[in-house]
TORLUM-915768 format. One record per residue: residue number from 1; x, y, z of N, C-alpha, C, CB in turn. Coordinates in nm, 3 decimals, padded with zeros to 5 digits. Atoms other than C-alpha are relative to their C-alpha. Glycine has a CB too. Example, Ala and Ser with C-alpha at 12.3 -4.5 7.8 and 13.67 -1.06 7.14 Angstrom:
// TORLUM-915768
<node num="1" n_u="00.089" n_v="-00.119" n_w="00.000" ca_u="01.230" ca_v="-00.450" ca_w="00.780" c_u="00.090" c_v="00.120" c_w="00.000" cb_u="-00.099" cb_v="00.003" cb_w="00.125"/>
<node num="2" n_u="-00.082" n_v="-00.119" n_w="-00.006" ca_u="01.367" ca_v="-00.106" ca_w="00.714" c_u="-00.077" c_v="00.109" c_w="00.073" cb_u="00.041" cb_v="00.046" cb_w="-00.142"/>
END
This chain:
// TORLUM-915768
<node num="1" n_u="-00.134" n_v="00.049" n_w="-00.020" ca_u="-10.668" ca_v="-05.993" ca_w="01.063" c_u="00.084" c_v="00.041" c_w="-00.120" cb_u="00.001" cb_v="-00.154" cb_w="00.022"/>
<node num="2" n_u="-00.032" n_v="-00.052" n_w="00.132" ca_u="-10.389" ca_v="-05.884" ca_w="00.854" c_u="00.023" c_v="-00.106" c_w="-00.064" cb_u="00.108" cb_v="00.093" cb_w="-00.013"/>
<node num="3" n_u="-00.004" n_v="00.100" n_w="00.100" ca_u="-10.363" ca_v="-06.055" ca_w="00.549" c_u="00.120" c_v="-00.098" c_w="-00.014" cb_u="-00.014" cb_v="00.065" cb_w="-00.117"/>
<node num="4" n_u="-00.155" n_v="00.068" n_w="00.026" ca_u="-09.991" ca_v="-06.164" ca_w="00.545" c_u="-00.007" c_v="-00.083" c_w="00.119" cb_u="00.151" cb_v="00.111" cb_w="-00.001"/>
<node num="5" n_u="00.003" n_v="00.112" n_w="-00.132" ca_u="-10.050" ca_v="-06.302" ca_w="00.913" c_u="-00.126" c_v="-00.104" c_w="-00.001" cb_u="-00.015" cb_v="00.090" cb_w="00.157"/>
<node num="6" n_u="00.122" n_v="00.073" n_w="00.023" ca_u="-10.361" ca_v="-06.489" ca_w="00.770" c_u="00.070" c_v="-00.102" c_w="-00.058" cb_u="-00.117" cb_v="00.064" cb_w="-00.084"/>
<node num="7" n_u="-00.047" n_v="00.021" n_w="00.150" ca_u="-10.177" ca_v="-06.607" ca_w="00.486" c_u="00.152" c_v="-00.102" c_w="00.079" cb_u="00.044" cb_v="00.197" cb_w="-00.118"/>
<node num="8" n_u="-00.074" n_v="00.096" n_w="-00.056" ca_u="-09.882" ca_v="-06.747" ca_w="00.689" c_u="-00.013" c_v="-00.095" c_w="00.145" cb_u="00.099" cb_v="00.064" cb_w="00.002"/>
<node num="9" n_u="00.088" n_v="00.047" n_w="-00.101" ca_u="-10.099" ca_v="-06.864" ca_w="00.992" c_u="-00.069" c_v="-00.108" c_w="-00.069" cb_u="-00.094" cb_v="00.107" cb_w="00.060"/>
<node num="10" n_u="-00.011" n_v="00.049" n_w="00.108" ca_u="-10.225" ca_v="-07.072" ca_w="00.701" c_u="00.067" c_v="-00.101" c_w="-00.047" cb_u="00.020" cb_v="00.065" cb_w="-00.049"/>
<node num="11" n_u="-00.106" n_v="00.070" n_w="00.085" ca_u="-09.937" ca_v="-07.210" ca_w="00.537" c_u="00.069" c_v="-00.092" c_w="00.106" cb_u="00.110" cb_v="00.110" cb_w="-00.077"/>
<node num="12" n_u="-00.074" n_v="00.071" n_w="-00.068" ca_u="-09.784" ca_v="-07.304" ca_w="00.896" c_u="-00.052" c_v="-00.078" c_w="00.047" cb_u="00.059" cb_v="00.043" cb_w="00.070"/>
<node num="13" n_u="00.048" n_v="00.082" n_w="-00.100" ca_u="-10.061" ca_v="-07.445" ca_w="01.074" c_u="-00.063" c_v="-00.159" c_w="-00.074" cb_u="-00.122" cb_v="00.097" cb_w="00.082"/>
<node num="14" n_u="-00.001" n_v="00.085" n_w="00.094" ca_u="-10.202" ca_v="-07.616" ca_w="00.765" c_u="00.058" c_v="-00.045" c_w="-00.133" cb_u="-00.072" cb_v="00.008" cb_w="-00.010"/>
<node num="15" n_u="-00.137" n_v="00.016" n_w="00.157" ca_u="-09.867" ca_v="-07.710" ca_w="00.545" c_u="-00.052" c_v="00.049" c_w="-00.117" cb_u="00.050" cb_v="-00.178" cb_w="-00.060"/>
<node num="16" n_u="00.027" n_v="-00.078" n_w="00.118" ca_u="-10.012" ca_v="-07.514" ca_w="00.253" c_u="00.117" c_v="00.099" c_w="-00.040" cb_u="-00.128" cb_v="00.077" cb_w="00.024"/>
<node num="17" n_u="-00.115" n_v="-00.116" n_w="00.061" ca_u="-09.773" ca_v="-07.350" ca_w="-00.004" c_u="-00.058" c_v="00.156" c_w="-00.030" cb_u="00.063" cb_v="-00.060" cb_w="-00.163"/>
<node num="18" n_u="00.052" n_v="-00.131" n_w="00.105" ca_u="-09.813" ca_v="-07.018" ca_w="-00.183" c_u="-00.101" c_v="00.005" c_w="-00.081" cb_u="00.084" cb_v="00.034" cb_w="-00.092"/>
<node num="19" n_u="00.098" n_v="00.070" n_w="00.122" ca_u="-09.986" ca_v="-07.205" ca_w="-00.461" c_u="-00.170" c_v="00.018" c_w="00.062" cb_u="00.048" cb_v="-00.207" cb_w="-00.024"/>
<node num="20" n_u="00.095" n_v="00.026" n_w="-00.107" ca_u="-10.214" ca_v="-07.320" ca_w="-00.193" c_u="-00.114" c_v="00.104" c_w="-00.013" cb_u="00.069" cb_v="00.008" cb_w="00.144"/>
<node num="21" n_u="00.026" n_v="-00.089" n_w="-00.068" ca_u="-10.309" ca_v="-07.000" ca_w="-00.060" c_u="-00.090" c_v="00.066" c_w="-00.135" cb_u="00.131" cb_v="00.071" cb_w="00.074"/>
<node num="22" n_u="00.042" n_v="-00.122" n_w="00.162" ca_u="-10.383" ca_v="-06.845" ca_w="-00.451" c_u="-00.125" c_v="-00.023" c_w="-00.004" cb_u="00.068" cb_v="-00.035" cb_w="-00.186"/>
<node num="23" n_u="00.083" n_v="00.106" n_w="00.039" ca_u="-10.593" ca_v="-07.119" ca_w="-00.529" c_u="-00.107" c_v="00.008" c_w="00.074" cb_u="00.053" cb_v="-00.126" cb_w="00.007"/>
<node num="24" n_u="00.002" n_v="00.002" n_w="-00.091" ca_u="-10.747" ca_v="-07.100" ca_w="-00.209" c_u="-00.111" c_v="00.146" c_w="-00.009" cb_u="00.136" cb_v="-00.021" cb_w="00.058"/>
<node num="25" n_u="00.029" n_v="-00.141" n_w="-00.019" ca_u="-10.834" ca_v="-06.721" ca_w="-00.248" c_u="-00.093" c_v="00.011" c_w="-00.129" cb_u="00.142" cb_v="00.107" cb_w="00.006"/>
<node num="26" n_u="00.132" n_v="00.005" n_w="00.151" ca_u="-11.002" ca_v="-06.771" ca_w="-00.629" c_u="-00.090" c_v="-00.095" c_w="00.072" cb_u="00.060" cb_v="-00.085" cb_w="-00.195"/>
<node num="27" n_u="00.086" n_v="00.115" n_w="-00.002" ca_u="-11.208" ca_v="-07.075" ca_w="-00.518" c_u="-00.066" c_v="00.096" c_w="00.091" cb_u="00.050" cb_v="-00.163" cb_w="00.046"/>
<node num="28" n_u="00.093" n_v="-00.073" n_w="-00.070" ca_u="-11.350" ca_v="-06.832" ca_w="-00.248" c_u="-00.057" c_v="00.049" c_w="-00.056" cb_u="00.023" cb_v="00.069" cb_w="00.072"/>
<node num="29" n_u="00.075" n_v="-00.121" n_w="00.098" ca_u="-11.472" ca_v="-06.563" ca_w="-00.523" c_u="-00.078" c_v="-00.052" c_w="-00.042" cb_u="00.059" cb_v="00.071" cb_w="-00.111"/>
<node num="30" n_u="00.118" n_v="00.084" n_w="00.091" ca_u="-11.626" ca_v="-06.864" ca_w="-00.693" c_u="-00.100" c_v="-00.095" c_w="00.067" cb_u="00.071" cb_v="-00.095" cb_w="-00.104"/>
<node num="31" n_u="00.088" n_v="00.073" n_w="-00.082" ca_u="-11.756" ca_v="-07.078" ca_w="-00.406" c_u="00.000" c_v="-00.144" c_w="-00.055" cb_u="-00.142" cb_v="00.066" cb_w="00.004"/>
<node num="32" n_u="00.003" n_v="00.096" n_w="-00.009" ca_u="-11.741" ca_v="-07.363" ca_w="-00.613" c_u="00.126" c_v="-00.016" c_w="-00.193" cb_u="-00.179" cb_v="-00.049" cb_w="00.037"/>
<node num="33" n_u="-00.064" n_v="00.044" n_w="00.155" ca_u="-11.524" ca_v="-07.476" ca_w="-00.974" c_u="00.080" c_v="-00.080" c_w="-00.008" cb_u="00.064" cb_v="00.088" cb_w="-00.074"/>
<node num="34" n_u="-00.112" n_v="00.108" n_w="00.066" ca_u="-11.353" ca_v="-07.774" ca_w="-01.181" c_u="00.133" c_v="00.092" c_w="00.018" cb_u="-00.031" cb_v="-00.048" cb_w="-00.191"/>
<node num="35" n_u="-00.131" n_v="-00.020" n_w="-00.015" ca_u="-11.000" ca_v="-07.777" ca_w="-01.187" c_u="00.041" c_v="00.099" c_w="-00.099" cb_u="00.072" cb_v="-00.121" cb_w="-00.008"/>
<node num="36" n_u="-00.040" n_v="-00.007" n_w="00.094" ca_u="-10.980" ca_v="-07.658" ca_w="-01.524" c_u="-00.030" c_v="00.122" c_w="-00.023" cb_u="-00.027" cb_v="-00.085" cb_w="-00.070"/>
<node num="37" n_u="00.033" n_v="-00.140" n_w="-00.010" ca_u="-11.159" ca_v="-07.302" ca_w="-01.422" c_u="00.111" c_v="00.030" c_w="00.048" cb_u="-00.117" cb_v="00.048" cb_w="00.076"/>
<node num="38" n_u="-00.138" n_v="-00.051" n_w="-00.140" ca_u="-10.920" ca_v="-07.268" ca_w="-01.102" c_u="00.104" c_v="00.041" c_w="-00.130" cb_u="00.093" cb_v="-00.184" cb_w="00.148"/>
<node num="39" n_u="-00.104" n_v="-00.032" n_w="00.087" ca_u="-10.635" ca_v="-07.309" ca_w="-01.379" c_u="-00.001" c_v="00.126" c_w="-00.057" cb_u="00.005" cb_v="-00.085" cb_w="-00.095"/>
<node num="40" n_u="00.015" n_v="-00.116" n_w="00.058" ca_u="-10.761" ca_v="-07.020" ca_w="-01.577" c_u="00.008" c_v="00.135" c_w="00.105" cb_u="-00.130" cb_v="-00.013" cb_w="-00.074"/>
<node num="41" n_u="00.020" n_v="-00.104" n_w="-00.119" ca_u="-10.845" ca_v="-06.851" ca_w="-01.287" c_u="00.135" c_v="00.085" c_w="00.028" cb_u="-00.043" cb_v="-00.082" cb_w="00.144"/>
<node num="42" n_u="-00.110" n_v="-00.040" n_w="-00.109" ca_u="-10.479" ca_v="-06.830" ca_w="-01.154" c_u="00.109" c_v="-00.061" c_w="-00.087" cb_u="-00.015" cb_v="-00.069" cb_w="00.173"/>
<node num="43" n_u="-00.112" n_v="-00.006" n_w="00.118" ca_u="-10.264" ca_v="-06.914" ca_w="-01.473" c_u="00.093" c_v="-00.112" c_w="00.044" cb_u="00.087" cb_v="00.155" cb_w="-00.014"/>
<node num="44" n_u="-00.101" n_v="00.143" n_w="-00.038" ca_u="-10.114" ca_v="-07.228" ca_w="-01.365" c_u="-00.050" c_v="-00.136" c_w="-00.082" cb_u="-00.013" cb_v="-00.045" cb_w="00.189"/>
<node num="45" n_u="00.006" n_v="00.155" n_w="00.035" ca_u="-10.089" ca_v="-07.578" ca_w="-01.510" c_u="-00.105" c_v="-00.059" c_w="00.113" cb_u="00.167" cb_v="-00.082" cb_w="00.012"/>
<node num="46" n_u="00.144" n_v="00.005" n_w="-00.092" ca_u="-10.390" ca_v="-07.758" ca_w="-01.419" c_u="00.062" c_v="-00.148" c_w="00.125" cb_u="-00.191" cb_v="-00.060" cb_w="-00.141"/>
<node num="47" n_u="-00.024" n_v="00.108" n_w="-00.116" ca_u="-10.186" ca_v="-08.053" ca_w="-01.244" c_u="00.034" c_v="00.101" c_w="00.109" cb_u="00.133" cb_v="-00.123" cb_w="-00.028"/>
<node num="48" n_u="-00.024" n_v="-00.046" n_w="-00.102" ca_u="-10.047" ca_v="-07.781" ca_w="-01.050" c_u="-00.127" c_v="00.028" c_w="00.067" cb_u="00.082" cb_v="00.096" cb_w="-00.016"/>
<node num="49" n_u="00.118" n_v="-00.025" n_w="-00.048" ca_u="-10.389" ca_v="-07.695" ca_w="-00.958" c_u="-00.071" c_v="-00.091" c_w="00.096" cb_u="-00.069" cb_v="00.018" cb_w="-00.098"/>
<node num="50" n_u="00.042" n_v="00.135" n_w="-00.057" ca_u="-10.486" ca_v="-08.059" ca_w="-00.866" c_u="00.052" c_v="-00.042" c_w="00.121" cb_u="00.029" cb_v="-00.101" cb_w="-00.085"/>
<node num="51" n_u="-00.057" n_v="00.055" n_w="-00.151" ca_u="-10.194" ca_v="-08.094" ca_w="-00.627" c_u="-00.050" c_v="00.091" c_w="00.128" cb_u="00.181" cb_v="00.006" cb_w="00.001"/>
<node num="52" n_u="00.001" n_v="-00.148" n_w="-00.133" ca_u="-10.302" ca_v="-07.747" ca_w="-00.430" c_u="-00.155" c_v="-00.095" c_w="00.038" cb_u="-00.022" cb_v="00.254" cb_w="-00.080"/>
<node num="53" n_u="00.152" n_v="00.049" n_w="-00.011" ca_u="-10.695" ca_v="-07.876" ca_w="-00.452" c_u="00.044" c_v="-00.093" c_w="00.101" cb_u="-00.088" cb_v="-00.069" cb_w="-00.143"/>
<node num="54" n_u="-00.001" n_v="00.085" n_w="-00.118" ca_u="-10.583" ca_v="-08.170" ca_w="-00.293" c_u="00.022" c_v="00.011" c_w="00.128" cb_u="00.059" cb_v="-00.070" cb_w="-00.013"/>
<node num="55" n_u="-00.052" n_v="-00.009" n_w="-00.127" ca_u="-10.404" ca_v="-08.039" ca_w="-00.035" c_u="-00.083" c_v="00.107" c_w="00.106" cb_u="00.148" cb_v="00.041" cb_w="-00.021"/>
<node num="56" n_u="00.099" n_v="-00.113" n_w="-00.089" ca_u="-10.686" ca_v="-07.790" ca_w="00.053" c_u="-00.093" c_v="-00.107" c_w="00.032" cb_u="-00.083" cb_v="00.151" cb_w="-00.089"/>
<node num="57" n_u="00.132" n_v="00.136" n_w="-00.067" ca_u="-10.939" ca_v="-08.100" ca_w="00.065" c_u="00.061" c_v="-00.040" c_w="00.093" cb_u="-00.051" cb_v="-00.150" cb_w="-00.091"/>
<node num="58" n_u="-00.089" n_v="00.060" n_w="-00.095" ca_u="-10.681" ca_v="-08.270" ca_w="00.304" c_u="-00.005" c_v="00.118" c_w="00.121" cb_u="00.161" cb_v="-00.032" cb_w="-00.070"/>
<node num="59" n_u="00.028" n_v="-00.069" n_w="-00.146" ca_u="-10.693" ca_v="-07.945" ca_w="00.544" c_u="-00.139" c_v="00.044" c_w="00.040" cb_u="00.080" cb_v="00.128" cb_w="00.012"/>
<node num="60" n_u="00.102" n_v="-00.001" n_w="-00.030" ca_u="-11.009" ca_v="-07.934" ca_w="00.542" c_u="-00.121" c_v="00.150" c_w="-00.026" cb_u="00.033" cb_v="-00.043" cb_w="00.119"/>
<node num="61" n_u="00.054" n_v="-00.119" n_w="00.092" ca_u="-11.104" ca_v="-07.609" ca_w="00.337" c_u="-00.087" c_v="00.022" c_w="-00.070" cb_u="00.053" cb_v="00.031" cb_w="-00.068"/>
<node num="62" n_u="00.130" n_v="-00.016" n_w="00.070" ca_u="-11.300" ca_v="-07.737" ca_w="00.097" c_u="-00.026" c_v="-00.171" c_w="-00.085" cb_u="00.018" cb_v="00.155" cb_w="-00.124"/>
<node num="63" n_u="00.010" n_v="00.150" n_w="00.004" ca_u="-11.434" ca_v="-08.064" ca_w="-00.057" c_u="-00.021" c_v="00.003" c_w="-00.124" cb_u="-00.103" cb_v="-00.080" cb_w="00.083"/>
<node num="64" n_u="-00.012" n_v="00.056" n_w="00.118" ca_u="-11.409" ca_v="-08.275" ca_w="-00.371" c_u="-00.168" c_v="-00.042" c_w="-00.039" cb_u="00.114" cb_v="-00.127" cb_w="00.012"/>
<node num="65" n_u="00.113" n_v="00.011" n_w="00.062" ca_u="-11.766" ca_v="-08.352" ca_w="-00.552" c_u="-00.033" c_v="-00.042" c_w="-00.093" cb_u="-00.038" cb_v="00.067" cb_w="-00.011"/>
<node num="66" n_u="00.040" n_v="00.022" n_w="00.140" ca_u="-11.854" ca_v="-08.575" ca_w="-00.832" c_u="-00.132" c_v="00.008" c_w="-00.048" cb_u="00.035" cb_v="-00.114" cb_w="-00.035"/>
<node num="67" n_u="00.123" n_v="-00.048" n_w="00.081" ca_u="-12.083" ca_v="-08.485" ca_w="-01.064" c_u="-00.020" c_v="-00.059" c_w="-00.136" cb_u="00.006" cb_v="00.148" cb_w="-00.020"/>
<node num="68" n_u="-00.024" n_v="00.076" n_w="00.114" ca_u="-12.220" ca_v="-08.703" ca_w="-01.331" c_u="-00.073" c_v="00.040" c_w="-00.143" cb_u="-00.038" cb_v="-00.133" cb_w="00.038"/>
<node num="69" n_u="00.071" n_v="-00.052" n_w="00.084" ca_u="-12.303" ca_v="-08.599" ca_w="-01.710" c_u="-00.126" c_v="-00.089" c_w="-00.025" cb_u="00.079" cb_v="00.028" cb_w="-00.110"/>
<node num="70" n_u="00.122" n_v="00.085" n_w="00.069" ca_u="-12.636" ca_v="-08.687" ca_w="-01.881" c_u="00.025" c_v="-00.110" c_w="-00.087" cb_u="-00.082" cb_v="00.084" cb_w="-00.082"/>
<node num="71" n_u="-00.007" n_v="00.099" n_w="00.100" ca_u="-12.466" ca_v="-08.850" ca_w="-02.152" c_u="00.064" c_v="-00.121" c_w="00.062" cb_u="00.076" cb_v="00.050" cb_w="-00.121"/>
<node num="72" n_u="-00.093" n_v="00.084" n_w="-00.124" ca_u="-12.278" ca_v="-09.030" ca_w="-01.910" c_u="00.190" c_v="00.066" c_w="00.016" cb_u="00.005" cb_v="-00.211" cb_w="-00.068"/>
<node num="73" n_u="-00.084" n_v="-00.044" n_w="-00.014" ca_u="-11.957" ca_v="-09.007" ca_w="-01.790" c_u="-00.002" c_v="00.130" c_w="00.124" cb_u="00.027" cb_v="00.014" cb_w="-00.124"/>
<node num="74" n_u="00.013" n_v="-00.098" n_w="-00.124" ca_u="-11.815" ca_v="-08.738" ca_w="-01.475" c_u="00.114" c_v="00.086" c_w="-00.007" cb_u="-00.002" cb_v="-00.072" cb_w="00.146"/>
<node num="75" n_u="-00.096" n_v="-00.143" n_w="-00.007" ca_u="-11.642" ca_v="-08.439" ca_w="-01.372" c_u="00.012" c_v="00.031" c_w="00.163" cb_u="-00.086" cb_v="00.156" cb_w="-00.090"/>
<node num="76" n_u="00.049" n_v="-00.007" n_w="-00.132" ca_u="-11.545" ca_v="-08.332" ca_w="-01.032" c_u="00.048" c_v="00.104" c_w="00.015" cb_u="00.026" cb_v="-00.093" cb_w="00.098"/>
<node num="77" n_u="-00.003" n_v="-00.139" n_w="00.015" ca_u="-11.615" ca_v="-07.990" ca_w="-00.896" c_u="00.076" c_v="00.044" c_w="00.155" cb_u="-00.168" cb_v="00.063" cb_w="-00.030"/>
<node num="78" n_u="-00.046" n_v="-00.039" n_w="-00.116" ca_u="-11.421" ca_v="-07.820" ca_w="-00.564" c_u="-00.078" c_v="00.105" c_w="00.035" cb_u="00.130" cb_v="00.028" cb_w="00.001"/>
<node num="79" n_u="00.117" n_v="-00.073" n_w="-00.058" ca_u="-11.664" ca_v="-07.680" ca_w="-00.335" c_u="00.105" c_v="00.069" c_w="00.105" cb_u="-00.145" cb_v="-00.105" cb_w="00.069"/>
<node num="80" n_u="-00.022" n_v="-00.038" n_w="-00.103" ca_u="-11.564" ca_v="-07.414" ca_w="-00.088" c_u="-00.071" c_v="-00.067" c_w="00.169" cb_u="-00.025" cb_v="00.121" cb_w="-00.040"/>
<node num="81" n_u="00.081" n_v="00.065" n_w="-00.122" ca_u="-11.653" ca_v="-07.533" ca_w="00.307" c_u="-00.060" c_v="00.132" c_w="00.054" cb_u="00.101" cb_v="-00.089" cb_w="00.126"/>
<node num="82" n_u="00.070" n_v="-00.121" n_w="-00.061" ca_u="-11.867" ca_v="-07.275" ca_w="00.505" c_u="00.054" c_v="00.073" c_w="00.107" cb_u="-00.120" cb_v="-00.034" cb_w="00.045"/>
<node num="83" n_u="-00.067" n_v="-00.043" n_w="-00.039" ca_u="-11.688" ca_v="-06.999" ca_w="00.643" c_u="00.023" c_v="-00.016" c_w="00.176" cb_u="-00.022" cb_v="00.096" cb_w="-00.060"/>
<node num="84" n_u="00.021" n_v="00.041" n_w="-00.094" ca_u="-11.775" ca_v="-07.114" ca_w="00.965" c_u="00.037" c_v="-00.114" c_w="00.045" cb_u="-00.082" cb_v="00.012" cb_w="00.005"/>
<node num="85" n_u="-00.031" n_v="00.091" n_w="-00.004" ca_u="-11.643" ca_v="-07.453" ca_w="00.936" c_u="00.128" c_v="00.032" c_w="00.000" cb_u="-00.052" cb_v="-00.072" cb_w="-00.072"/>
<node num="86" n_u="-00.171" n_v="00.011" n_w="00.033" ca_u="-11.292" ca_v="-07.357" ca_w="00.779" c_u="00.018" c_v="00.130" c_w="00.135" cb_u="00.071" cb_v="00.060" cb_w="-00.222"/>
<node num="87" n_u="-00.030" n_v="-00.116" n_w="-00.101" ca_u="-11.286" ca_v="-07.051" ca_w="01.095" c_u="00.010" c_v="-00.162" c_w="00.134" cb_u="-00.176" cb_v="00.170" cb_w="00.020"/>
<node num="88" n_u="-00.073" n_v="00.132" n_w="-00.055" ca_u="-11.289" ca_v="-07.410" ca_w="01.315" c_u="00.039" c_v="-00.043" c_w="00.011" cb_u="00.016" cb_v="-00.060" cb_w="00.013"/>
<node num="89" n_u="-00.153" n_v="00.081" n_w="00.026" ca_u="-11.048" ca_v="-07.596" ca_w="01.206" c_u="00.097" c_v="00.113" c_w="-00.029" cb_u="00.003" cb_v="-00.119" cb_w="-00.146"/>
<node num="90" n_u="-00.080" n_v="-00.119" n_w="-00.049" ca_u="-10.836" ca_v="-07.281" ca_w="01.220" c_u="00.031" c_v="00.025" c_w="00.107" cb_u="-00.039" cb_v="00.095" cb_w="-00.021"/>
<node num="91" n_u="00.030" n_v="-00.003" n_w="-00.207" ca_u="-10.904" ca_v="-07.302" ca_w="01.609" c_u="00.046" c_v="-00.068" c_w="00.002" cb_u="-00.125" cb_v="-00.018" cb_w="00.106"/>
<node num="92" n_u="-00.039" n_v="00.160" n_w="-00.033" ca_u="-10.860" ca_v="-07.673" ca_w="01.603" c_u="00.115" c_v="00.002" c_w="00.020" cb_u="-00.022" cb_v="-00.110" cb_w="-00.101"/>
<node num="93" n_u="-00.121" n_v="00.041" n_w="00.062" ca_u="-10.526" ca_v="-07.661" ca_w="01.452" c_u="00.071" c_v="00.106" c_w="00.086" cb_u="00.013" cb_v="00.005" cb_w="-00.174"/>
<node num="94" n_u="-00.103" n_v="-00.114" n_w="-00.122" ca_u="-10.415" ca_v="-07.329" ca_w="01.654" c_u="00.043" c_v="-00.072" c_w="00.115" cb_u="-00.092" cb_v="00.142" cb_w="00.079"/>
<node num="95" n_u="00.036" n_v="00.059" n_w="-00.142" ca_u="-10.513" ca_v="-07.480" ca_w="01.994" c_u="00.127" c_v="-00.142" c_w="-00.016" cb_u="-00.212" cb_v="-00.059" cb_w="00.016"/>
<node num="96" n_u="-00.099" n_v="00.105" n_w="00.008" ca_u="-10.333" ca_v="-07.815" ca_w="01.888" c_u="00.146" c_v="00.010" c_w="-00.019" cb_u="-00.035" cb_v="-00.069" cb_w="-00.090"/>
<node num="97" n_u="-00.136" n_v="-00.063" n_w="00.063" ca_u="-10.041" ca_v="-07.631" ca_w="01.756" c_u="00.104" c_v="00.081" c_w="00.163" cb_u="-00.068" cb_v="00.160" cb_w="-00.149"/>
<node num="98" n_u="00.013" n_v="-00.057" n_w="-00.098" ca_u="-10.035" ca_v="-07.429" ca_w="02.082" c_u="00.056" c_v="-00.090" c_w="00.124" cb_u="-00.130" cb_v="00.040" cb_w="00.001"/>
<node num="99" n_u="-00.016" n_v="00.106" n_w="-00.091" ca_u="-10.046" ca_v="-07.700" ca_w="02.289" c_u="00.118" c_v="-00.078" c_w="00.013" cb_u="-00.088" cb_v="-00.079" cb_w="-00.021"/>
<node num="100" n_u="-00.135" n_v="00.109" n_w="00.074" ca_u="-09.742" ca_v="-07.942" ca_w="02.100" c_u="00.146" c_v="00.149" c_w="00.033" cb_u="-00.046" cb_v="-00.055" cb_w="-00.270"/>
<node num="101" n_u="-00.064" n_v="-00.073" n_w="-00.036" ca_u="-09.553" ca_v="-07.594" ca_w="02.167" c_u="00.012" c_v="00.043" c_w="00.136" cb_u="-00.020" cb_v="00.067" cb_w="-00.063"/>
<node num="102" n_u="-00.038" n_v="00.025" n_w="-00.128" ca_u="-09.633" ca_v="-07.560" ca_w="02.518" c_u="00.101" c_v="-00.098" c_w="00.091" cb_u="-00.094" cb_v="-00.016" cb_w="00.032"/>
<node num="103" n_u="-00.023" n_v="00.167" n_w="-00.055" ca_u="-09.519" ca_v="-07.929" ca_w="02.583" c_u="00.163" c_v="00.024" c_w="-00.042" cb_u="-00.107" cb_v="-00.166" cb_w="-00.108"/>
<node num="104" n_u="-00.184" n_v="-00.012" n_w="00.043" ca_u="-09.175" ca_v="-07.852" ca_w="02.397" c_u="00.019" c_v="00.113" c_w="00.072" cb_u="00.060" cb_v="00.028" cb_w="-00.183"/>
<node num="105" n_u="-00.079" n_v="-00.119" n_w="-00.041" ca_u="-09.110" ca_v="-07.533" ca_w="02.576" c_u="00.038" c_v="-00.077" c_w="00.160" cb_u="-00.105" cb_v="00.174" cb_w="-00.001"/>
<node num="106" n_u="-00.040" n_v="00.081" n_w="-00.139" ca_u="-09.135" ca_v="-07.733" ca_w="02.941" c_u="00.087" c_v="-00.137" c_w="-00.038" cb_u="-00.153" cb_v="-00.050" cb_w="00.090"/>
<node num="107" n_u="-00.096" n_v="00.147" n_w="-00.016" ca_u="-08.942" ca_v="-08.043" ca_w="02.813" c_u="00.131" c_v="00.082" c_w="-00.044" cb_u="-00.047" cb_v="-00.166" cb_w="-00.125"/>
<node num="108" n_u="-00.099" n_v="-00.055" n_w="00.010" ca_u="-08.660" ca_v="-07.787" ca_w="02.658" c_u="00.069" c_v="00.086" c_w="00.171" cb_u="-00.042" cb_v="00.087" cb_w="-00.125"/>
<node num="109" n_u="-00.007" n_v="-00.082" n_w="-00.127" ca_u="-08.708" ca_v="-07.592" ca_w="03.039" c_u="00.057" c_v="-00.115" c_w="00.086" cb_u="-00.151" cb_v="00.070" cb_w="00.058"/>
<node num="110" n_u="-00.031" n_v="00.152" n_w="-00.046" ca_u="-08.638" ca_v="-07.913" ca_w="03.181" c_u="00.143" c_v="-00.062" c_w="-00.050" cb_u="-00.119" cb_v="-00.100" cb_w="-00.062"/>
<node num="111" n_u="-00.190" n_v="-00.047" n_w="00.027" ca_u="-08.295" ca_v="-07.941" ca_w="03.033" c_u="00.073" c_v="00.057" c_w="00.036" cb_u="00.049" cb_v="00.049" cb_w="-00.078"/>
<node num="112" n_u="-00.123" n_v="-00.088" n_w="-00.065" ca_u="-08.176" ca_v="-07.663" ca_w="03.129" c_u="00.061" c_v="00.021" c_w="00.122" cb_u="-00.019" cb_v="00.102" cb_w="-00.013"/>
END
């Protein structure tokens, strides 16, 4: 698929920004990393990092993970989901998307 129609197929179906999408695209290379890699990764402030993370856990991309030190104390790492999972909810969200657009095109047809 091309990339730009990936990329805004993406952003529309699951409200993800630009940010999103970056973030999104390193965490794949790495499969899994703290916030504080991502940051480096992709040159952003690490809150900015935190808000994208979140909003990729929320579509269902990839998941949050705590992990606790020896000495004590924790850290939490963002796991990619299995490409097979996030290719699902890509469907899910089409199909549903699809659907909420069918339904408005016959209630606008219906007006006229």
């Amino acid at each position: 698929m091309d990339d730009d129609l990936c990329k805004d197929i993406m952003k529309r179906i699951l409200n993800l920004k630009d940010a999103d999408i970056q973030i999104y695209r390193e965490l794949v290379k790495v499969r899994s990393a703290r916030v504080s890699e991502i940051s480096k990764m992709v040159g952003k402030d690490r809150t900015t990092v935190q808000r994208s993370l979140n909003r990729l856990v929320k579509a269902g991309l990839c998941s949050k993970e705590r992990k606790v030190l020896d000495g004590g104390g924790y850290f939490y790492i963002y796991v990619m989901k299995k490409p097979e999972d996030i290719r699902s909810i890509l469907e899910d969200c089409l199909e549903r998307w699809y659907a909420k657009l069918k339904e408005r095109i016959k209630i606008e047809n219906a007006l006229l």
